[in-house]
Structure formats: C-alpha cells, structure tokens
Backbone and ligand atoms as CSV (ligand in chain L), in Angstrom:
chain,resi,resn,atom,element,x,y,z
A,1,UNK,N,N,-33.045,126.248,-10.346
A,1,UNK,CA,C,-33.356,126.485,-11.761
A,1,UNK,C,C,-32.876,127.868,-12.166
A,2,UNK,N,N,-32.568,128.039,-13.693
A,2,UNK,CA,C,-32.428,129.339,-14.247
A,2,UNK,C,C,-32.913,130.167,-15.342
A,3,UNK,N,N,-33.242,130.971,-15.151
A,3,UNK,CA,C,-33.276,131.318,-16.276
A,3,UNK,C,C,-32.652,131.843,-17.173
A,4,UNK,N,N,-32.668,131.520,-19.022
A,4,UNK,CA,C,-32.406,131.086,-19.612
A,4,UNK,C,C,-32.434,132.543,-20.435
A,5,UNK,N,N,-31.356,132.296,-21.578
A,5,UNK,CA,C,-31.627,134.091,-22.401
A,5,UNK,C,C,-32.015,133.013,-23.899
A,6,UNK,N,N,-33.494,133.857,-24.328
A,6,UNK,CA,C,-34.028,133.374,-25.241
A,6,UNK,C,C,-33.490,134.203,-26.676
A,7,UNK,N,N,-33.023,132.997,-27.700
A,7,UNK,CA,C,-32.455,133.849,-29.064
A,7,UNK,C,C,-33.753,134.167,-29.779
A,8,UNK,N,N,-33.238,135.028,-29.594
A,8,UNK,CA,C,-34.416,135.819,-31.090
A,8,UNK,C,C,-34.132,135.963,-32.892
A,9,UNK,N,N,-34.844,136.032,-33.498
A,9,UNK,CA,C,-35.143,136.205,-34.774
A,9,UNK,C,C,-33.842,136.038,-36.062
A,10,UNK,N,N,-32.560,137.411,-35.475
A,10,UNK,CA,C,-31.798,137.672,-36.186
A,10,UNK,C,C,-30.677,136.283,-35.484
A,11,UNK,N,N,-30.393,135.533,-35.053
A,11,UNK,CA,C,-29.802,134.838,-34.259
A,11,UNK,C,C,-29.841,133.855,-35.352
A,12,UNK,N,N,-28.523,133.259,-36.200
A,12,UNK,CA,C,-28.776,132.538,-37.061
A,12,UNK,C,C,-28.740,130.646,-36.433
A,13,UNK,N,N,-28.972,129.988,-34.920
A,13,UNK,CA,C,-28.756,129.420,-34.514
A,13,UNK,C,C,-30.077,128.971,-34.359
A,14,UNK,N,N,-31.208,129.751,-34.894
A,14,UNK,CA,C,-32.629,129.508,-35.007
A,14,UNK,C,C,-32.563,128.543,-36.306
A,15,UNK,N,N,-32.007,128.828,-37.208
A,15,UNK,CA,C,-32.083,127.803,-38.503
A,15,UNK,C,C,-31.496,126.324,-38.451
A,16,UNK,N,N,-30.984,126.096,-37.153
A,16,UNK,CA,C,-30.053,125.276,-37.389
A,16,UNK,C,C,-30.620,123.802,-37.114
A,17,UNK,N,N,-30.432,122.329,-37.503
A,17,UNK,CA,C,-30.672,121.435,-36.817
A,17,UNK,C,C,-30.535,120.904,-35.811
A,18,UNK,N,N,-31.201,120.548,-35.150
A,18,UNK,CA,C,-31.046,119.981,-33.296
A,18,UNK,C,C,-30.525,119.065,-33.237
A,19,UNK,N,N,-29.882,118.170,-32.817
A,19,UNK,CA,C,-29.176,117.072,-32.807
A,19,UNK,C,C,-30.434,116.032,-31.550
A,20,UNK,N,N,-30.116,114.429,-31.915
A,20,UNK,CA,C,-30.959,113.744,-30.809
A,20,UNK,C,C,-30.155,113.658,-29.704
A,21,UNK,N,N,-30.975,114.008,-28.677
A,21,UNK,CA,C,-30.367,113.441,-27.345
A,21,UNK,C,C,-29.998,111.617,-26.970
A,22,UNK,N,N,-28.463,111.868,-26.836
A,22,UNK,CA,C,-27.776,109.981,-27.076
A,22,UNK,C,C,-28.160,109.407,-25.164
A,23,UNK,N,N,-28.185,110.291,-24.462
A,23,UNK,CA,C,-27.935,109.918,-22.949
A,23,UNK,C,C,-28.568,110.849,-22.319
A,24,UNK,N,N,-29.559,110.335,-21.321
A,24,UNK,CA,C,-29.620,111.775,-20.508
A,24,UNK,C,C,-29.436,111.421,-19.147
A,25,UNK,N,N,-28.632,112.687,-19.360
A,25,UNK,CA,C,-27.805,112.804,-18.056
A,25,UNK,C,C,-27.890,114.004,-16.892
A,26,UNK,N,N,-27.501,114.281,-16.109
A,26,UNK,CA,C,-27.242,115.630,-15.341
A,26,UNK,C,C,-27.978,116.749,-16.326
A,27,UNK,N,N,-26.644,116.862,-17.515
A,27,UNK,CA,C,-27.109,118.337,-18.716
A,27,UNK,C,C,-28.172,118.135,-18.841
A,28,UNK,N,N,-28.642,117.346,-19.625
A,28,UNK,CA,C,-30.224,116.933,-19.856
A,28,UNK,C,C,-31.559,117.254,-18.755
A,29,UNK,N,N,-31.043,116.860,-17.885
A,29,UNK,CA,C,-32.039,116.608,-16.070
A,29,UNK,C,C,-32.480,118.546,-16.114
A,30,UNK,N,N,-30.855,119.233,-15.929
A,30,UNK,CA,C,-30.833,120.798,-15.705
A,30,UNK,C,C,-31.724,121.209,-16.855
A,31,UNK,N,N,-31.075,121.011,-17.841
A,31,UNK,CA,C,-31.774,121.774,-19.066
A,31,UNK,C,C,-33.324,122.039,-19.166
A,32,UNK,N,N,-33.686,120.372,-19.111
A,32,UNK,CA,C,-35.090,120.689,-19.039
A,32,UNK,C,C,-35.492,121.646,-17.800
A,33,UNK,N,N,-35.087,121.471,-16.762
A,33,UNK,CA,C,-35.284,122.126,-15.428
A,33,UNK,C,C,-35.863,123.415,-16.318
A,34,UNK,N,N,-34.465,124.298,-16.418
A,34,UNK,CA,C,-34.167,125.255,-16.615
A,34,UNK,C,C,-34.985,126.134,-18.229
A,35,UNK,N,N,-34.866,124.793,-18.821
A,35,UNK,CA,C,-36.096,125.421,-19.860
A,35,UNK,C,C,-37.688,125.895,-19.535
A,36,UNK,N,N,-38.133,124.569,-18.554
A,36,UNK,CA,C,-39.562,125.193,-18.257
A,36,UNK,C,C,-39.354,126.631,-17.442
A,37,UNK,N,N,-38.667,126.883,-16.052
A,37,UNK,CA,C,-38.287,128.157,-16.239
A,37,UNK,C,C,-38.783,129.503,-16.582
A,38,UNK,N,N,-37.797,129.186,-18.438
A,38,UNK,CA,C,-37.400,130.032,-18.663
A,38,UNK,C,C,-38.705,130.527,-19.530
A,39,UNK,N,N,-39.681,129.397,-20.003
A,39,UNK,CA,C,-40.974,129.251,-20.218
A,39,UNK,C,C,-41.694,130.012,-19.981
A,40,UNK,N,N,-41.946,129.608,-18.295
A,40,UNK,CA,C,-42.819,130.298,-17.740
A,40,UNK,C,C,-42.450,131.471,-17.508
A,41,UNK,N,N,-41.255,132.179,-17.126
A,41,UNK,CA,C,-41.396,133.469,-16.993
A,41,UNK,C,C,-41.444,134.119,-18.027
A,42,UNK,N,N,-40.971,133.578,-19.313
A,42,UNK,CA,C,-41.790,134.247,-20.272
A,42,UNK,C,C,-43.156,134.380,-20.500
A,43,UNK,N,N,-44.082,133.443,-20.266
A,43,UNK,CA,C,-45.453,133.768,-20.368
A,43,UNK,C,C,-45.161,133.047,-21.848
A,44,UNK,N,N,-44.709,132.125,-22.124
A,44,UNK,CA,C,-45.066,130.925,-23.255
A,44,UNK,C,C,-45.680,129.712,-22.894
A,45,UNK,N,N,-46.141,129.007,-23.822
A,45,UNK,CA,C,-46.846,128.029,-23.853
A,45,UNK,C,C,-45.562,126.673,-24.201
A,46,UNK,N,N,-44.655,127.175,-24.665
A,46,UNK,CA,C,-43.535,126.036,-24.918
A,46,UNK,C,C,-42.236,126.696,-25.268
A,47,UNK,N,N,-41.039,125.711,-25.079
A,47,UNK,CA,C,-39.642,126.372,-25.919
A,47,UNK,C,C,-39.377,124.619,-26.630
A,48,UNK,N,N,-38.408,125.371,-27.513
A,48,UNK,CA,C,-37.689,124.410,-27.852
A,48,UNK,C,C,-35.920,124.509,-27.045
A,49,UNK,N,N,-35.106,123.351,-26.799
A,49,UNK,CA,C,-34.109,123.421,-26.495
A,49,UNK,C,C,-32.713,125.025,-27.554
A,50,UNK,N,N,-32.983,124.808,-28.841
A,50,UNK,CA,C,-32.328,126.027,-29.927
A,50,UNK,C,C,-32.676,126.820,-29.291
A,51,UNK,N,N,-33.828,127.412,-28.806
A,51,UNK,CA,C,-34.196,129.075,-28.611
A,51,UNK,C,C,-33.478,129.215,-27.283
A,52,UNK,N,N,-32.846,128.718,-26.488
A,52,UNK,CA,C,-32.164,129.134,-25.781
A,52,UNK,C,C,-30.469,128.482,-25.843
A,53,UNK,N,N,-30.229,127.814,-27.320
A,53,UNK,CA,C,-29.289,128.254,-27.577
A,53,UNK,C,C,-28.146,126.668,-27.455
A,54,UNK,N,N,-29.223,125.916,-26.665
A,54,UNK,CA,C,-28.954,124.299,-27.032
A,54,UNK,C,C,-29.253,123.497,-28.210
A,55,UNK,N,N,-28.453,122.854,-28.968
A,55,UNK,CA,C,-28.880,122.168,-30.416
A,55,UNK,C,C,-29.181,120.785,-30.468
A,56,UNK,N,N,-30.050,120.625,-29.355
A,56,UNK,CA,C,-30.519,119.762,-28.867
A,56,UNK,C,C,-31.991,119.328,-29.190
A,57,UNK,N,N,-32.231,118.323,-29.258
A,57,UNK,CA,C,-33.810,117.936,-29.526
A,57,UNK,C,C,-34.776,117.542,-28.196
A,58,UNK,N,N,-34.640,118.798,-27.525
A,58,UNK,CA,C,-35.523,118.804,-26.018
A,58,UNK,C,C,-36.340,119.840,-26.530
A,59,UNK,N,N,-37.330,119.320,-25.906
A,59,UNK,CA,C,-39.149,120.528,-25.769
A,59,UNK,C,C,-39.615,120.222,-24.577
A,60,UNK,N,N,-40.132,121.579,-24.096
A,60,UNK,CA,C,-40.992,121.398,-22.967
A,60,UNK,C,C,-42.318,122.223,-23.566
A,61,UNK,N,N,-43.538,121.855,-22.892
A,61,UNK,CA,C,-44.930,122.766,-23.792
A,61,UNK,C,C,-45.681,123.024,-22.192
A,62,UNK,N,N,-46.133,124.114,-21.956
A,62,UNK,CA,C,-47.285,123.732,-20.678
A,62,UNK,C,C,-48.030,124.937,-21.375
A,63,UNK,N,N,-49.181,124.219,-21.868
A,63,UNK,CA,C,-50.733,124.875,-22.766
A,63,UNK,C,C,-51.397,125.069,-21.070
A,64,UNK,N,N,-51.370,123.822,-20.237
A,64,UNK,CA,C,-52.559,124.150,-19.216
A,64,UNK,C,C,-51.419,124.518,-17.833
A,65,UNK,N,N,-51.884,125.446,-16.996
A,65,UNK,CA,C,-50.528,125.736,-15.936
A,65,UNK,C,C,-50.752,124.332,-14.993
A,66,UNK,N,N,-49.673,123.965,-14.483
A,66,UNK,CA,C,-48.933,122.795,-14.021
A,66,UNK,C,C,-49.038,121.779,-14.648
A,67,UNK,N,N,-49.572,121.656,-15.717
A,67,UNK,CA,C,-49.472,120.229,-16.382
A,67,UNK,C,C,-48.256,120.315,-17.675
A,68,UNK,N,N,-47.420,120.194,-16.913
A,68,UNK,CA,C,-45.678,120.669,-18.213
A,68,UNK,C,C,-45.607,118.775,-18.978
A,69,UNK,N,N,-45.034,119.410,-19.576
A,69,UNK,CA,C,-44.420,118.241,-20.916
A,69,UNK,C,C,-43.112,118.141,-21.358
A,70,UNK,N,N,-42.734,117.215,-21.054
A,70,UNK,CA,C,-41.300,117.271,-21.104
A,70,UNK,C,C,-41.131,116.296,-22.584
A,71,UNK,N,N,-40.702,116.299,-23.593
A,71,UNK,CA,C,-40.324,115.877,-24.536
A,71,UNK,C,C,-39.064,115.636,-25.044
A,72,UNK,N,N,-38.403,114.531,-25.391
A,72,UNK,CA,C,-36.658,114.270,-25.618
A,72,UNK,C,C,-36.706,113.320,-26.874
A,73,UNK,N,N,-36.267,114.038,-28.100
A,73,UNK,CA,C,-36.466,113.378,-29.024
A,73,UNK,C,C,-37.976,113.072,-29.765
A,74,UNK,N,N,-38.603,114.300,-29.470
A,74,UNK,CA,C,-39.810,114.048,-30.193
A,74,UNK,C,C,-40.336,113.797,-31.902
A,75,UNK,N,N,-41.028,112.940,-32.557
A,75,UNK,CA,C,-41.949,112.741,-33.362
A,75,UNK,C,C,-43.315,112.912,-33.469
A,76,UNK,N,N,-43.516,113.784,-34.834
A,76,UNK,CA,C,-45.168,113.574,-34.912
A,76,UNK,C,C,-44.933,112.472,-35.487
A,77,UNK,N,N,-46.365,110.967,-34.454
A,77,UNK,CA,C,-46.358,109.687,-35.317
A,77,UNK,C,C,-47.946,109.877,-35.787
A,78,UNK,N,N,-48.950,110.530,-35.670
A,78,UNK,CA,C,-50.369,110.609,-36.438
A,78,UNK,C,C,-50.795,112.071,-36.200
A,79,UNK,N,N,-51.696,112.660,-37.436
A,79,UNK,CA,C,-51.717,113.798,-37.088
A,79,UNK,C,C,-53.444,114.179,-37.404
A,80,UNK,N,N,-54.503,114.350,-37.566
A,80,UNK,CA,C,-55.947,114.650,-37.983
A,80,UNK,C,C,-56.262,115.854,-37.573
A,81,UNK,N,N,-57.527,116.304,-38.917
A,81,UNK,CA,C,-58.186,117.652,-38.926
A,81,UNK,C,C,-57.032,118.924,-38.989
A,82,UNK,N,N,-57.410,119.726,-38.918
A,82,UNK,CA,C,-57.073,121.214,-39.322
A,82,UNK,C,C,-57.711,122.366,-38.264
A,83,UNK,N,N,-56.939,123.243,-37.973
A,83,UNK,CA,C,-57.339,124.523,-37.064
A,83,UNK,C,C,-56.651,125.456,-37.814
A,84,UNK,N,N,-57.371,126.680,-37.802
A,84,UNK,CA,C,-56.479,127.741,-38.391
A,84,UNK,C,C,-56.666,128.938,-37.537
A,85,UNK,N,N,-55.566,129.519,-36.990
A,85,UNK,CA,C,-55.344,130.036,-35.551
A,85,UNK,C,C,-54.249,130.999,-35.604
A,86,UNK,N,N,-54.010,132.010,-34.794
A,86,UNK,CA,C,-52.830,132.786,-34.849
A,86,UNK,C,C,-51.732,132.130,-33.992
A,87,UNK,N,N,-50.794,132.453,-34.492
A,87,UNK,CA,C,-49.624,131.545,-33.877
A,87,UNK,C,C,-48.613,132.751,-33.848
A,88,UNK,N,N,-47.788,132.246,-32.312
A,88,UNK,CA,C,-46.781,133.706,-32.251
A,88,UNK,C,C,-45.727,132.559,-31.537
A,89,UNK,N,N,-44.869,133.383,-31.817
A,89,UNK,CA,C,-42.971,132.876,-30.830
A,89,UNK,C,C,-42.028,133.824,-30.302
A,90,UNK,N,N,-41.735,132.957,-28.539
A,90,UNK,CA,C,-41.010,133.775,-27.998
A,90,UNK,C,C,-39.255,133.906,-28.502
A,91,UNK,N,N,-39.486,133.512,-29.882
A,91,UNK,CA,C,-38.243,133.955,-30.486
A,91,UNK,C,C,-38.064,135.164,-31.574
A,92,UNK,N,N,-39.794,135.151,-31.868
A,92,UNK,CA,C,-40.211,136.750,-32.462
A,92,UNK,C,C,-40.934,137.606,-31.888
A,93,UNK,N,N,-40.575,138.458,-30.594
A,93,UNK,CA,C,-41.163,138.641,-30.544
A,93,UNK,C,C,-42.428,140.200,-30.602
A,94,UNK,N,N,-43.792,140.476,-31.055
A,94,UNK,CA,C,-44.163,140.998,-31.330
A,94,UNK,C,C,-44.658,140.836,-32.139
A,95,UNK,N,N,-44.457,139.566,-32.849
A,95,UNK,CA,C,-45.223,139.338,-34.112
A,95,UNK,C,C,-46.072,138.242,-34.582
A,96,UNK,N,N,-46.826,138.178,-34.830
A,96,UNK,CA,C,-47.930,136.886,-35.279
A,96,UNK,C,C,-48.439,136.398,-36.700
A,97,UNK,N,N,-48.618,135.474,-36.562
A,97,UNK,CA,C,-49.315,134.971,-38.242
A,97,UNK,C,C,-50.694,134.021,-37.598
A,98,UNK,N,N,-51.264,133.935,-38.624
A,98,UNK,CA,C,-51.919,132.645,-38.864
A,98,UNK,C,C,-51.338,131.387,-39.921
A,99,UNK,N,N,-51.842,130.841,-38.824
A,99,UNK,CA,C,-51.645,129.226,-39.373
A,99,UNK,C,C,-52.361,128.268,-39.484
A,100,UNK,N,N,-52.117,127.222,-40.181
A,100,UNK,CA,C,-52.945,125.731,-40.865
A,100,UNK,C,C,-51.901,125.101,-40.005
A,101,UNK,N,N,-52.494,124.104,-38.773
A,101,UNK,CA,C,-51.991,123.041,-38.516
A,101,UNK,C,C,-53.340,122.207,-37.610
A,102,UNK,N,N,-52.699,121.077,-37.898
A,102,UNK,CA,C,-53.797,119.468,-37.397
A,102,UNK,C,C,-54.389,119.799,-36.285
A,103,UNK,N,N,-55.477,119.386,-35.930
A,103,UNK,CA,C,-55.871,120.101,-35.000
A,103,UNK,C,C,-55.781,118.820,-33.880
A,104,UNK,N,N,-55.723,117.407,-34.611
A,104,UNK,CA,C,-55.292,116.506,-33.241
A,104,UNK,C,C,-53.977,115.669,-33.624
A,105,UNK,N,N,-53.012,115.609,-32.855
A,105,UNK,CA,C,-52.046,115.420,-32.920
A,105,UNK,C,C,-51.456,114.261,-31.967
A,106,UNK,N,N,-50.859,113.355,-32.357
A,106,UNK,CA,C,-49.824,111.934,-31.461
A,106,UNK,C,C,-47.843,112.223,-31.588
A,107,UNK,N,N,-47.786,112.615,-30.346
A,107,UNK,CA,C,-46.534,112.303,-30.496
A,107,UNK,C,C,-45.985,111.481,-30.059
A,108,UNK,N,N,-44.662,111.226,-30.297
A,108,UNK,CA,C,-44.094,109.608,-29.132
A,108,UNK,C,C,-42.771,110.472,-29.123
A,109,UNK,N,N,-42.121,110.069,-27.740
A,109,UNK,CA,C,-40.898,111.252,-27.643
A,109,UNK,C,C,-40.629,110.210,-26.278
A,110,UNK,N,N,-39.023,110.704,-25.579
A,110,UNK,CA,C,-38.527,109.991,-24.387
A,110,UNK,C,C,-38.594,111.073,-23.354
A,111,UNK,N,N,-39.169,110.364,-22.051
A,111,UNK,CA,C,-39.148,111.412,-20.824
A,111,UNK,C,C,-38.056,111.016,-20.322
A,112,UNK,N,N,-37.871,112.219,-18.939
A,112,UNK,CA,C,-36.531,112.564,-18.577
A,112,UNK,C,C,-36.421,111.017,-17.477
A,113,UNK,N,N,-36.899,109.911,-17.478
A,113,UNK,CA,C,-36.802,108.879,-17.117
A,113,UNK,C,C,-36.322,107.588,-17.789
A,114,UNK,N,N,-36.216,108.160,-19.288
A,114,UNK,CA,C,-35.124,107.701,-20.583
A,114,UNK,C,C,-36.229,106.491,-21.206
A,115,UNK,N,N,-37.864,106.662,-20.437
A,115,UNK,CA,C,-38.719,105.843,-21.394
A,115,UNK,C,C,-39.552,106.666,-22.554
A,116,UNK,N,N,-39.686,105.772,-23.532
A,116,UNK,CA,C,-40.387,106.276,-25.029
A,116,UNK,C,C,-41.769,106.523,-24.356
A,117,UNK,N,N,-42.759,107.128,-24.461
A,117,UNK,CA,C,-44.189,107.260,-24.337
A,117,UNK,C,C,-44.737,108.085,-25.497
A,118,UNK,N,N,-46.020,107.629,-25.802
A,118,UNK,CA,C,-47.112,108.703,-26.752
A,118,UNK,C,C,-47.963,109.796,-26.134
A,119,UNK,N,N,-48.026,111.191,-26.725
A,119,UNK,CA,C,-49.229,111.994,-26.015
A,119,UNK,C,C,-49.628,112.455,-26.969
A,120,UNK,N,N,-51.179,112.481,-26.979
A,120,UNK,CA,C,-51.587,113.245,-28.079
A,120,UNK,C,C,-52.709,114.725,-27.200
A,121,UNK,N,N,-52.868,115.473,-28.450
A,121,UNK,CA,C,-53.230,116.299,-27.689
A,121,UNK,C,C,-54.315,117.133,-28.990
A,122,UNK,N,N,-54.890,117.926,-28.460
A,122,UNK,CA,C,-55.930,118.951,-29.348
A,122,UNK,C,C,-56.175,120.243,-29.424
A,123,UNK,N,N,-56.237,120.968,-30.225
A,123,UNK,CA,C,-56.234,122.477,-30.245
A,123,UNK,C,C,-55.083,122.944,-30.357
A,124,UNK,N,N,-54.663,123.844,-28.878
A,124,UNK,CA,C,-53.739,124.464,-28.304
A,124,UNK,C,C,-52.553,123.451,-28.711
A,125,UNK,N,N,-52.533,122.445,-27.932
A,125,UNK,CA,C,-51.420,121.566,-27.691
A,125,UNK,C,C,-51.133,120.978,-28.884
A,126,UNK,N,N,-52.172,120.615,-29.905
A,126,UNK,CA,C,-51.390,120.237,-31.053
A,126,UNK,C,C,-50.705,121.107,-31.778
A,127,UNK,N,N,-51.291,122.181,-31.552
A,127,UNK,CA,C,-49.971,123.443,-32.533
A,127,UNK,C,C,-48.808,123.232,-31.770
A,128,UNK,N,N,-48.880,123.484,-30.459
A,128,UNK,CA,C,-47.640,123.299,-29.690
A,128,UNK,C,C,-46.618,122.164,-30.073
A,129,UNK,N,N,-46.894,121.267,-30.458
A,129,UNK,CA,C,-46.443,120.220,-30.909
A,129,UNK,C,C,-45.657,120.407,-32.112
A,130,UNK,N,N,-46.453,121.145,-33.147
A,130,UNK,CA,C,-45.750,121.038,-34.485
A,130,UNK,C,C,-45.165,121.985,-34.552
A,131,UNK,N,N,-45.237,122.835,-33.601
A,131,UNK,CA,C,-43.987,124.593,-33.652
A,131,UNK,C,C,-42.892,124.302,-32.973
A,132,UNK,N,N,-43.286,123.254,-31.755
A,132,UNK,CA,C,-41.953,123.269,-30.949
A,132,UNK,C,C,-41.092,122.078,-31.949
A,133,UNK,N,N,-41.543,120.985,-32.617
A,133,UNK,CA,C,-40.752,120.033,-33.262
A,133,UNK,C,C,-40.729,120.532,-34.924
A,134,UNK,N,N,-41.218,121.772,-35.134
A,134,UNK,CA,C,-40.374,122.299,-36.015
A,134,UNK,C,C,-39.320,123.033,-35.677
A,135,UNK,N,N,-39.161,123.789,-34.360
A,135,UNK,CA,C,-37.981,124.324,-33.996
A,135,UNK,C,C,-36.674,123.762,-34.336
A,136,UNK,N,N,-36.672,122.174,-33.486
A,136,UNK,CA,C,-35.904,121.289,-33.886
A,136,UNK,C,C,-35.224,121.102,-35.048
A,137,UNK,N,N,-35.716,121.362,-36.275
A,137,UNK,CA,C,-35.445,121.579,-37.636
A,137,UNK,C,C,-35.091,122.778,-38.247
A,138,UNK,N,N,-35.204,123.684,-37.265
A,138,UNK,CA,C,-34.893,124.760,-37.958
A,138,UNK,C,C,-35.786,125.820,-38.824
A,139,UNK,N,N,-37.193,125.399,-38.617
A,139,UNK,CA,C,-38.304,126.102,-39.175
A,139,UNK,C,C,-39.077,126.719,-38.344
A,140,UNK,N,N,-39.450,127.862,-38.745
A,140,UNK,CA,C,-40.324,129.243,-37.815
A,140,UNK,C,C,-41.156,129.016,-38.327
A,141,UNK,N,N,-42.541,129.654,-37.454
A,141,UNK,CA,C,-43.460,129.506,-38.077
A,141,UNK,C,C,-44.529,130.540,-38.994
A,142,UNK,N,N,-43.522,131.862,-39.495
A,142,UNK,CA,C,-43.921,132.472,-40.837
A,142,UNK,C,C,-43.599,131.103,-41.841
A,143,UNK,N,N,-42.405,130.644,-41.442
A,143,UNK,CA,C,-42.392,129.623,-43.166
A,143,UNK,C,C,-43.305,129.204,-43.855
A,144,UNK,N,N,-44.464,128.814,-42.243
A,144,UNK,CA,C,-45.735,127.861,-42.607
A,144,UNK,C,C,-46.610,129.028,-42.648
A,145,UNK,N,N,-46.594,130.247,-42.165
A,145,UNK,CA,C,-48.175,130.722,-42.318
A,145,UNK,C,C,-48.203,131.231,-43.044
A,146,UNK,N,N,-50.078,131.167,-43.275
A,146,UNK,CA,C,-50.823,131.674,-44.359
A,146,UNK,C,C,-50.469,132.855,-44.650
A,147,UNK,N,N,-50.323,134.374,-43.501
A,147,UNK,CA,C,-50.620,135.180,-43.585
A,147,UNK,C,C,-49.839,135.719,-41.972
A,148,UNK,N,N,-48.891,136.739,-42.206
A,148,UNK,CA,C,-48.540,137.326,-41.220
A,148,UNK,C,C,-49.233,138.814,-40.917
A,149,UNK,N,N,-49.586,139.017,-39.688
A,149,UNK,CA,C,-50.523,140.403,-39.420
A,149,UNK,C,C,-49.900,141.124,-38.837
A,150,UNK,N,N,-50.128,142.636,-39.284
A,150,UNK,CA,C,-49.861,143.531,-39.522
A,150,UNK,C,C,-49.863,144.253,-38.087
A,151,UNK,N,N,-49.251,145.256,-37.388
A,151,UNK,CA,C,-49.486,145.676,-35.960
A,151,UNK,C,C,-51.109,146.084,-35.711
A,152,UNK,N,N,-51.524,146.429,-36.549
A,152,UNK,CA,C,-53.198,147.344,-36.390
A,152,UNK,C,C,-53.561,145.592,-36.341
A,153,UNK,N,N,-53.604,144.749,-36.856
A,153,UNK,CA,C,-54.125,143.297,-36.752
A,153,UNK,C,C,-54.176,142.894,-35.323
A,154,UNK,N,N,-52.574,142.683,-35.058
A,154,UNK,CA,C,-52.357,141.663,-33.870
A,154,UNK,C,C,-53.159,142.707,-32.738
A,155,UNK,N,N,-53.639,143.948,-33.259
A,155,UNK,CA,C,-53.731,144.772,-31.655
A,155,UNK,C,C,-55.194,144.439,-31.576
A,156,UNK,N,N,-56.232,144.641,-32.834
A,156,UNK,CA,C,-57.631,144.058,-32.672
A,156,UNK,C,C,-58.078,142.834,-33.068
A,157,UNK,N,N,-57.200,141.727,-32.902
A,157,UNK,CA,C,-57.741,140.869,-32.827
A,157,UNK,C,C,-58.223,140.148,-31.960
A,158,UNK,N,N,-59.528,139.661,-31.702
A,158,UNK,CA,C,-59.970,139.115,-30.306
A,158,UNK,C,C,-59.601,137.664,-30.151
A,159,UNK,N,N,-58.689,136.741,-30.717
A,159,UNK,CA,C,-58.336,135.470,-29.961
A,159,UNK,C,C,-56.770,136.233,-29.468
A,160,UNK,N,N,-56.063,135.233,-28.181
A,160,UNK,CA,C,-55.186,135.643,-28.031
A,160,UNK,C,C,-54.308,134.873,-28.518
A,161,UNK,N,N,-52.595,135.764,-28.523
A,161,UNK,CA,C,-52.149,135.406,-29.050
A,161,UNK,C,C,-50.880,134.027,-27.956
A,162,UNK,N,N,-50.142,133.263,-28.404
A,162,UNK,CA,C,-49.850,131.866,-27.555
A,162,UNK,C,C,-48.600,131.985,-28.139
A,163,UNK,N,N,-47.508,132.247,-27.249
A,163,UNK,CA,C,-45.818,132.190,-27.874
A,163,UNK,C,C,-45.865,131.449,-27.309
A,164,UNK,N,N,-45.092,130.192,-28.422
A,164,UNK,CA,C,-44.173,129.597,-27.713
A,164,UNK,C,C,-42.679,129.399,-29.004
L,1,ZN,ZN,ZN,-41.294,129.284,-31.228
C-alpha cells in the first residue's frame, strides 16, 4: 500500500465531478488499498477518491478503527432526523464548521467484489456518508454549513473535531 498526497483547498480538482466506476479492476483493487492508507495516516474518518486526485466515485469511511468501508459508486437511497455537529476535512485543513446533516442514513454502493449492497449508519457515520458522497460532486462542506468557526472556536470547543 501507499500513501497517497492529499489535495487541499486551493486545488481546483476539488470542484470537479467524479466519474462512476465502469469495471473494477487491478486500479480500482490498489486505489482503494491505497486510499484507506492514506486515511489512516492521516487520522481521518474517510476520503473520497478526488482528494487524492482520482475522479473517480470511490469512498472509503472508517468512523470505528478496523471496521473500514469500502464504497464504489455510492448513493444516499433514505435519509432521517438531523444532527448538528462540527464537521472538518482533510482537504481543509485547520478548519471547521458546523453542520445540519441526517442523522440516520442508507446507502447502497458496489464493494470491491463488484456486488451492490446497502449500509446504513448513525451519527458519526451518517455525516461520513454525506461529506464523502458530496466530495464526489464536487461540494465541500462550508457550502453546507451553518456557520464556519473562527480559530479561538475550533481551539475551545469541547466535541472533537472528525476530518474526513
Ligand atoms: Zn472531506
């Protein structure tokens, strides 16, 4: 496995659309490899395939350590309730907002075994869900938040903060 150089902020390849994965193959097999990775040694909770620079519609998320998620072609198909939470990315990084997103979440997406499956998930993992498959699209997640905080903020605030 490798690790991976994560684009940041000014990198206009963050805006861009991901394309679906048609075959997965070898590239596909590595990539993901190489995305969780690049994940974990960041100390994120997820990437999207763009932030390191593939325009690809791959996500990996690991909210709990060893339980990773491999996602290929993901959809939100149901989404319920609301959490409002600080949200950060290892494509900005240093900086945080709060955000409004569902607090339980269904996705259906293809594993690296080329079958469709659903996971849904709560809290943590449903944000994870809607940041990493907004990546895909090309949306950060100031677009969506309420309210971006200020350095004196992110330093006393007592929840922590979760890049992915
Ligand atoms: Zn992100």
């Amino acid at each position: 496995m490798a690790r991976l150089k994560i684009r940041t902020e000014k990198d206009p390849i963050l805006r861009k659309i991901s394309r679906p994965v048609e075959e997965i193959n070898t590239r596909i097999l590595t990539l993901l490899d190489d995305m969780a990775e690049t994940m974990r040694r960041a100390e994120g909770v997820g990437l999207a395939a763009v932030q390191v620079g593939v325009l690809r519609r791959v996500v990996v998320i690991e909210t709990e350590p060893g339980q990773l998620i491999e996602l290929i072609n993901p959809v939100i198909v149901a989404s319920s309730g609301m959490q409002r939470t600080r949200e950060g990315c290892l494509s900005l990084p240093g900086k945080c907002g709060i955000t409004e997103r569902p607090m339980q979440v269904t996705v259906e997406a293809t594993g690296r075994d080329g079958k469709r499956f659903r996971i849904s998930g709560t809290g943590l993992l449903a944000k994870a869900f809607c940041h990493e498959i907004d990546h895909l699209d090309g949306i950060l997640y100031p677009d969506v938040a309420k309210k971006m905080l200020t350095p004196a903020e992110i330093k006393n605030g007592s929840e922590d903060e979760d890049a992915s």
